[in-house]
C-alpha positions in Angstrom: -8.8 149.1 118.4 -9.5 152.9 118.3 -6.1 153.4 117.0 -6.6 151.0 113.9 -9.8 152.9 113.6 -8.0 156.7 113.1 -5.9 154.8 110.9 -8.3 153.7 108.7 -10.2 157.0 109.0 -6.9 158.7 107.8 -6.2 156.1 104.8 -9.7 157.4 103.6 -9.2 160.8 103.5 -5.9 161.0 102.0 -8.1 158.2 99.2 -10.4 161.1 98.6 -8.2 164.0 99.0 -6.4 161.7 95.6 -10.0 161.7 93.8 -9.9 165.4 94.1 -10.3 167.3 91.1 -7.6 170.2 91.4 -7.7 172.4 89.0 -4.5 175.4 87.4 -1.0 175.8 86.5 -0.3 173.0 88.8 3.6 170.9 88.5 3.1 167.6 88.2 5.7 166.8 91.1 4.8 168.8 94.0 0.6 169.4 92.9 1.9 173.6 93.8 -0.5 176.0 91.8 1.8 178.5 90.3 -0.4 181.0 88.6 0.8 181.2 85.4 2.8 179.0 82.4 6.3 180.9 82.7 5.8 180.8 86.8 5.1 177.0 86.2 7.7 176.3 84.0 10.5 178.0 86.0 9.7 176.4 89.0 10.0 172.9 87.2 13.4 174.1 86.0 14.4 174.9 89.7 13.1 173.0 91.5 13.1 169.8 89.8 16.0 170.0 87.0 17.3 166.4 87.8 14.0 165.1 85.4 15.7 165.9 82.0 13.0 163.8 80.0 10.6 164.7 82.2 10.7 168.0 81.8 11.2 167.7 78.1 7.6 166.2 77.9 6.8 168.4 80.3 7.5 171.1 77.9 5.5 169.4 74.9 2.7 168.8 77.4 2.3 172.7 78.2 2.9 173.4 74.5 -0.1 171.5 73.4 -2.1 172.6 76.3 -1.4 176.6 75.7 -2.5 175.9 72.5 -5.6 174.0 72.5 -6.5 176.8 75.3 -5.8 179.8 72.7 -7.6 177.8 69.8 -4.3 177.6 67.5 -4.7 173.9 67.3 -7.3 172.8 65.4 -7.4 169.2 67.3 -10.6 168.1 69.1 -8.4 166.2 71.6 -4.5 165.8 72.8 -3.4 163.1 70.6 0.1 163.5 71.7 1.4 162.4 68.2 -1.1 159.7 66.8 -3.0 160.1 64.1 -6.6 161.6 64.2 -9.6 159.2 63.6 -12.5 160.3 61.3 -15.6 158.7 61.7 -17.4 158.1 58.6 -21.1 158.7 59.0 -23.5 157.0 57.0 -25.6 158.6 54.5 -28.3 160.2 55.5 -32.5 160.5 53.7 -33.7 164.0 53.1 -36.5 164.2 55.6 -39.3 166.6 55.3 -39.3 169.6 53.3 -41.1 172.8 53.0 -41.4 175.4 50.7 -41.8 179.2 51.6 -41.5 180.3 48.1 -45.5 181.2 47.8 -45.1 183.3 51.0 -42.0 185.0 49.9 -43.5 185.7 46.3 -46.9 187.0 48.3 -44.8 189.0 50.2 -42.8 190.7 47.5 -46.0 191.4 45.6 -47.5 193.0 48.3 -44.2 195.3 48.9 -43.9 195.7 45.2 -47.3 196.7 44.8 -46.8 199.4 47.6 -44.0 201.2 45.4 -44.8 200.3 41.9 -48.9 201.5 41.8 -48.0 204.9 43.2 -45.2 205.4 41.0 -47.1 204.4 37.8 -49.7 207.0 38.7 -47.4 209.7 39.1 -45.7 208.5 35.5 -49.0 209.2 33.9 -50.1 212.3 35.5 -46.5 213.5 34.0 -46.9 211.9 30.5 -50.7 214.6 31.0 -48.9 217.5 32.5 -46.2 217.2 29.4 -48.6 217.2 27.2 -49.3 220.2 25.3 -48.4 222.1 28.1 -48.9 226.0 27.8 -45.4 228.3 28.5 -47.8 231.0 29.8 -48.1 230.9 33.7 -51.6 231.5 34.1 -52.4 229.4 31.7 -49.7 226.9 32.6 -51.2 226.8 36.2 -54.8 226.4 35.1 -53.5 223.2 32.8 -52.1 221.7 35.7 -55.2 222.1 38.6 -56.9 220.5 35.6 -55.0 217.4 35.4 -53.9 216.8 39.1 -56.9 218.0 41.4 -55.3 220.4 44.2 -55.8 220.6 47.9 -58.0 222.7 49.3 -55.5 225.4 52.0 -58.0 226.2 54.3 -57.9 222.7 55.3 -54.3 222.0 56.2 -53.0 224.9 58.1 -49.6 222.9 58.7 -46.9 222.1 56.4 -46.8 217.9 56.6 -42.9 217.9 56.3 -41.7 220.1 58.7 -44.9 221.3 60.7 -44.2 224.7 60.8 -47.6 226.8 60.7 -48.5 228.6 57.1 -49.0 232.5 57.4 -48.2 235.3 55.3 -44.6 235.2 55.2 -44.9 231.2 54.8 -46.7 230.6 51.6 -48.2 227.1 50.8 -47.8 225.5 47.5 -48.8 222.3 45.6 -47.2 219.6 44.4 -48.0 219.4 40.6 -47.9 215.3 41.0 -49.8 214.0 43.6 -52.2 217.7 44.4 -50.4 218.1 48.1 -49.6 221.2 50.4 -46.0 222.2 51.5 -44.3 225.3 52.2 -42.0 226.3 50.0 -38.7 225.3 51.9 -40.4 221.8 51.7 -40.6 221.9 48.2 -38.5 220.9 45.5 -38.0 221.6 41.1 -37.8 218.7 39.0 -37.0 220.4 35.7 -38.9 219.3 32.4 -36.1 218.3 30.3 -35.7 215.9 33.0 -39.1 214.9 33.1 -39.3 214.6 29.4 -36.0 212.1 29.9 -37.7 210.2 32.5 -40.9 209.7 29.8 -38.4 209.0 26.5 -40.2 212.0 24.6 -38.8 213.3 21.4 -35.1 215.5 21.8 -37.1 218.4 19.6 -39.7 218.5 23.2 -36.3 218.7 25.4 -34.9 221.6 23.9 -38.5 223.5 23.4 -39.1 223.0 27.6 -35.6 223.2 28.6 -36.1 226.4 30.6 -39.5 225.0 32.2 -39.5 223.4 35.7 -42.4 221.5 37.9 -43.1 221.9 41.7 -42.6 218.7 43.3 -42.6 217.1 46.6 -40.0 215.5 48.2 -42.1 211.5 48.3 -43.4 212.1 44.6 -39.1 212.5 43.4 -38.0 210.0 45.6 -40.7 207.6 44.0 -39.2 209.0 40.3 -36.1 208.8 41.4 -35.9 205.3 42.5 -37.6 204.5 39.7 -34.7 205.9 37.4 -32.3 204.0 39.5 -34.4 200.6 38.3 -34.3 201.0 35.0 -30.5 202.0 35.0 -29.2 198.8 37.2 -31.4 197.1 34.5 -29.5 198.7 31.3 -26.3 198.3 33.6 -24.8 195.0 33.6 -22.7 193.6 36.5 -18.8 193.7 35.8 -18.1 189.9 35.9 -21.0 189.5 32.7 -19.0 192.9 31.2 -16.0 191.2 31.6 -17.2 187.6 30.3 -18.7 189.3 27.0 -15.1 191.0 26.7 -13.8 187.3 26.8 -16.0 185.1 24.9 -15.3 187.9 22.2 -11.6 187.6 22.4 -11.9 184.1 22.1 -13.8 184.0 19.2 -11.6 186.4 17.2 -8.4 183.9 18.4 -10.6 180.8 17.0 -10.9 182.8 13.9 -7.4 183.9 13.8 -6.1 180.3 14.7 -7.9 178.5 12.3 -6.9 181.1 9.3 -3.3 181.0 10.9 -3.4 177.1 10.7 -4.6 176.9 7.2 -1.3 179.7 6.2 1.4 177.5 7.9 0.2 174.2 6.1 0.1 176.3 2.7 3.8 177.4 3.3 5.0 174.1 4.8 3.6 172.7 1.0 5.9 175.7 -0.9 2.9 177.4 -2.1 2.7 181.0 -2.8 -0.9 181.7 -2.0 -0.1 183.7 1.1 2.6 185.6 2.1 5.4 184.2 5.3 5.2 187.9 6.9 1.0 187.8 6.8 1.3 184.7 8.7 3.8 186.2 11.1 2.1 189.2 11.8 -1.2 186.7 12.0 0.5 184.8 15.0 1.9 188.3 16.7 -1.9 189.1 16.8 -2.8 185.9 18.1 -0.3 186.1 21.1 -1.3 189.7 21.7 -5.2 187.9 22.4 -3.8 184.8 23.7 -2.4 187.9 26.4 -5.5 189.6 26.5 -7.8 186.4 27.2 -5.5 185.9 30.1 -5.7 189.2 31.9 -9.5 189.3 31.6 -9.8 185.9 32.9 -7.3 187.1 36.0 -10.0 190.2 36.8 -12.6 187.6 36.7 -10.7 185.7 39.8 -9.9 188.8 41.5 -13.0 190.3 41.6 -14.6 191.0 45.3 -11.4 189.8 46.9 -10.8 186.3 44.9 -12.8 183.0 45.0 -11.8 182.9 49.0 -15.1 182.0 51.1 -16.5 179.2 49.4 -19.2 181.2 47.3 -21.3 180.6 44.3 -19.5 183.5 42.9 -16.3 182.7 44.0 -16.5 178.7 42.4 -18.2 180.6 38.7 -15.1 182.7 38.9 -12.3 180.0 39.8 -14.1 177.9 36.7 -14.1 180.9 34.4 -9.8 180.8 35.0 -9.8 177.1 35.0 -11.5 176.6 31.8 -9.3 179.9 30.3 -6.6 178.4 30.9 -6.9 175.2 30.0 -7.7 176.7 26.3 -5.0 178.7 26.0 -3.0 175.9 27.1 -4.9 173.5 24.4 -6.1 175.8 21.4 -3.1 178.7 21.4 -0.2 177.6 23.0 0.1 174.4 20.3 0.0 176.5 17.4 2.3 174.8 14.9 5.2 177.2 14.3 6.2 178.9 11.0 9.2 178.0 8.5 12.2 180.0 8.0 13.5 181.8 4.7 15.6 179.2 4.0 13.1 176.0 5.0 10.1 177.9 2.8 12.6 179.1 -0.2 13.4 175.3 -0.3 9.9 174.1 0.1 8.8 176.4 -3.1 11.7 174.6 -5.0 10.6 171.3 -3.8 6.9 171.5 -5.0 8.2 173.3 -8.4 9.9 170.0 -9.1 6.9 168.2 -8.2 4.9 170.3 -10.5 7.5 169.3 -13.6 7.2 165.9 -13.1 3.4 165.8 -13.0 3.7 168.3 -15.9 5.7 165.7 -17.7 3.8 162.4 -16.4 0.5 164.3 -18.3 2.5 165.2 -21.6 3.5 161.3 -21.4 0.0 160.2 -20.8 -1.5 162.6 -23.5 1.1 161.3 -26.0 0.3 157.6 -25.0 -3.4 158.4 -25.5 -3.2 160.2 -28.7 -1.1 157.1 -30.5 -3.3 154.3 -32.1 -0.9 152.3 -30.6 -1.7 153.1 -27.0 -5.6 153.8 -27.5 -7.0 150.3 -28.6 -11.2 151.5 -28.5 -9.9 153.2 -32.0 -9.5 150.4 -33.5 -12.0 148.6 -32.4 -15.7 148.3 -34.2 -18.3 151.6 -34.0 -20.4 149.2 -31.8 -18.2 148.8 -29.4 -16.9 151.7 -29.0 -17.5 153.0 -25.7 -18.9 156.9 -25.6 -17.0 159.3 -23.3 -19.8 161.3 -21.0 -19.7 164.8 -21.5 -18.0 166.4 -18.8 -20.3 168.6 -17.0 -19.7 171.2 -14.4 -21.9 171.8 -11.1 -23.2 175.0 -11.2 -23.8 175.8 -7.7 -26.3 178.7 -6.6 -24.5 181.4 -5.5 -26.1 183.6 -2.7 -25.0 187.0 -1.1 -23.1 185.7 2.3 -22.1 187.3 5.3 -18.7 188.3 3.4 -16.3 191.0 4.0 -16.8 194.5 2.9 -14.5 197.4 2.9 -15.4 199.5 5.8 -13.6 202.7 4.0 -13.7 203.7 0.6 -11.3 206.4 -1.0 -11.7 208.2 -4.5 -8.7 208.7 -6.4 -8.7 211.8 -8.9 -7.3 209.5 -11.7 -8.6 209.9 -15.9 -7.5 206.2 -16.7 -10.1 203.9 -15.6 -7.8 200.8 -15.2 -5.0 203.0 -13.1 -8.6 203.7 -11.1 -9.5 200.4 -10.4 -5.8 199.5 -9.9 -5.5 202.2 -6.8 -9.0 200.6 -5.3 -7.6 197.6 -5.3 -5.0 198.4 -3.2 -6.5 200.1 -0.9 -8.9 197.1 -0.6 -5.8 194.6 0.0 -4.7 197.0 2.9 -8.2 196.9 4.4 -8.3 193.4 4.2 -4.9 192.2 5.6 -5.2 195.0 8.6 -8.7 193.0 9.0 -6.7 189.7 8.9 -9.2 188.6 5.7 -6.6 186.9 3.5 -8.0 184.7 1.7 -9.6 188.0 0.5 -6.3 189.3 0.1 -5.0 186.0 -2.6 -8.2 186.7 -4.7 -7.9 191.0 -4.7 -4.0 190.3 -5.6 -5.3 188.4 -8.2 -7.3 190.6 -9.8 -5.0 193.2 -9.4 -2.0 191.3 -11.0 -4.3 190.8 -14.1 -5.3 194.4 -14.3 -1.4 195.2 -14.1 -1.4 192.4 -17.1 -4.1 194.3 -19.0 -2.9 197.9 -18.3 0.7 196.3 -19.7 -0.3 195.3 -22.7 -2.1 198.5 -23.5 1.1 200.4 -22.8 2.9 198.0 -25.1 0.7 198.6 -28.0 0.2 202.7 -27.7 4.2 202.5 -27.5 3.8 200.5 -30.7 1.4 202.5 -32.8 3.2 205.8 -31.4 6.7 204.4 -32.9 4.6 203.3 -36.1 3.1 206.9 -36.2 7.0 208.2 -35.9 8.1 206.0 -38.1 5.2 206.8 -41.2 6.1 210.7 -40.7 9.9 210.4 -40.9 9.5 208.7 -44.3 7.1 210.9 -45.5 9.6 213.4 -44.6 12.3 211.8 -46.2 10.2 211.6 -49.7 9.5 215.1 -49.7 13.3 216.1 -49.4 14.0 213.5 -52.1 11.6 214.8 -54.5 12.4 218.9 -53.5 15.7 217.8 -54.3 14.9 216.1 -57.7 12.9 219.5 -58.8 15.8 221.6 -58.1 18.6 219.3 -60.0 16.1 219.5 -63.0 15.5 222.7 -62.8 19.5 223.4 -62.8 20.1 221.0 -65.7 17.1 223.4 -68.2 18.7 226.3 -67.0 22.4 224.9 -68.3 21.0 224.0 -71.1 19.1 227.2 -72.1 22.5 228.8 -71.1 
């Protein structure tokens, strides 16, 4: 009986000694703690290397335990190989909601209030100090105690900055601002030019108090100061705007370019000679030089402040700013049609000059047909009947002054013949014009250029014709003169043989 008892007894421990928690670097054969993983793993090796698989997930065990203990797996729990399951939640209400945007507003107009009022005071006892302000001393001192009320010394026998008592080797001194007392160590210059800066006055007042300074306090320039800082962060703009300007302006010159560039290659493709195969060229060399230029801005815009890494609003405007970039360049630039060669555009001329016979023919035919009774039957038919044509009128359209281009540069040529003049203009205007990438401007000023060569042609032609007709009149006049000298001298031989 007592020994079934002490068995039982024993049973139940070594039950509870199981339930145990034990906790370490324990092996999973002999429950010995060894310390540490390499101790741990070595003793497995030695002591029990007749477990091959067991050790092997042994191994993978430890691996996933080392690191879910060093946080390199990002696991909630040892899957050991299955797949992870997300739990969808459901959607949740926005609950109640509060606004602190009246307290923050009351509390940025108090703090603003405490900088701003102090500041605007000091700006307009400057703006009356500046004004009409004497370059004597005394009477340059006497115009300021009447526009900023000063201290009275007796009552602060201390300097406020730096407490050091005032005595006859440490002066006191006013600030010319606010009316205050420091010593002179304390005390600072703010120069008028500066202040004159600070109020936008005229340059003419700049130079005239140049030389001039004000005695200042160290709170009344830090208040100035900071208020000089404002209103340049205002005129400055942040780099990604700079940089966004600098690409919405490229892109609308390659828009520009593209569409003139478009409007050239379709015109050539037809044969026609409007513009020119190396304008267009040199048109799509300029629009792959801002196609280039449109991609590194938009690749500073990614980069700025380290990339879009972080999950920012700044960081998502920038990756869009690329994204979109790209995908125009990739749309708009890149599927620009490309250009003919010599040979392709010399046989698209000669293809639309044929076309331009035979419609020149197919009108002489119908002109012909139209002009015989035969083939106009309203001729013979009564005056009644007779059908009248409507007079062919042509729109005239107001014409206004546009947005058009203009030369930016205009030379003056030392020239006495007013068409040579207007000739040399002309082309200086076509150079101006295709370096601007304006040629539509450039067909219409070759135009008028080619008739002005026409023009100053035809006057050539007929000066060399009334010159020749000039040479021509003198030579026979010549001619008769000798003819009739030499009649006057036979006649005058034949008296004298016959007085002989």
């Amino acid at each position: 009986m007592y020994e079934s008892r002490k068995n039982g007894m024993s049973r139940n421990r070594m039950a509870d000694d199981e339930k145990a928690v034990m906790e370490g670097f324990l092996c999973p054969i002999c429950k010995a703690d060894l310390g540490t993983p390499d101790q741990l793993v070595t003793h497995f090796q030695n002591e029990h290397s007749e477990d091959q698989d067991l050790l092997k997930s042994f191994k993978d065990l430890l691996g996933i335990a080392k690191k879910k203990i060093l946080k390199e797996d990002g696991s909630s729990s040892l899957t050991f190989g299955k797949p992870k399951e997300i739990y969808q939640w459901e959607p949740q209400e926005i609950g109640a909601s509060t606004s602190h945007l009246k307290s923050f507003e009351e509390a940025r107009s108090a703090r603003l209030q405490r900088l701003f009022v102090p500041t605007n005071q000091l700006i307009i006892r400057l703006d009356k100090l500046l004004d009409n302000m004497p370059t004597d001393p005394l009477k340059k001192k006497a115009h300021e105690q009447n526009v900023v009320p000063w201290l009275d010394g007796d009552a602060v026998p201390r300097c406020p900055n730096c407490t050091r008592s005032f005595h006859v080797a440490r002066r006191q001194h006013h600030c010319r601002l606010c009316g205050s007392i420091m010593c002179d160590d304390c005390s600072l210059f703010l120069p008028l030019s500066t202040a004159m800066k600070m109020l936008d006055k005229a340059t003419e007042e700049v130079r005239k108090h140049s030389e001039m300074t004000l005695r200042v306090c160290s709170h009344c320039l830090s208040l100035l100061e900071g208020r000089e800082k404002m209103k340049e962060s205002r005129r400055c703009k942040p780099l990604i705007c700079q940089l966004y300007e600098k690409l919405v302006e490229c892109r609308e010159q390659a828009d520009e370019h593209a569409a003139m560039y478009i409007k050239m290659c379709n015109s050539l493709s037809d044969g026609e000679t409007i513009y020119s195969l190396n304008d267009a060229q040199a048109l799509r060399m300029t629009i792959v030089k801002l196609a280039e230029s449109i991609d590194g801005i938009s690749g500073k815009i990614l980069n700025l402040d380290g990339g879009p890494e972080g999950g920012s609003a700044a960081g998502r405007l920038q990756k869009s700013v690329r994204m979109a970039t790209t995908a125009y360049l990739r749309t708009q630039l890149l599927r620009l049609p490309s250009l003919l060669s010599e040979t392709d555009y010399k046989y698209a001329q000669f293809r639309r000059r044929q076309q331009i016979q035979a419609k020149i023919q197919e009108e002489k035919t119908r002109e012909s047909k139209l002009k015989s009774p035969v083939g106009r039957p309203e001729l013979n038919a009564s005056p009644q009947h007779r059908i009248a044509a409507p007079a062919s009128t042509n729109d005239i359209q107001d014409v206004s002054v546009g947005q058009g281009w203009v030369p930016e540069k205009k030379k003056f040529f030392d020239v006495d013949d007013p068409l040579l003049l207007q000739m040399n203009i002309l082309r200086n205007y076509i150079q101006e014009a295709r370096a601007a990438h304006k040629y539509d401007e450039v067909v219409s000023l070759e135009a008028n250029l080619q008739e002005l060569k026409d023009e100053y042609w035809k006057q050539q032609q007929e000066r060399d014709e009334m010159a020749s007709k000039e040479e021509s009149y003198t030579s026979g006049s010549d001619t008769t003169t000798t003819l009739e000298s030499t009649e006057r001298d036979e006649g005058s031989q034949s008296n004298n043989s016959d007085n002989i």
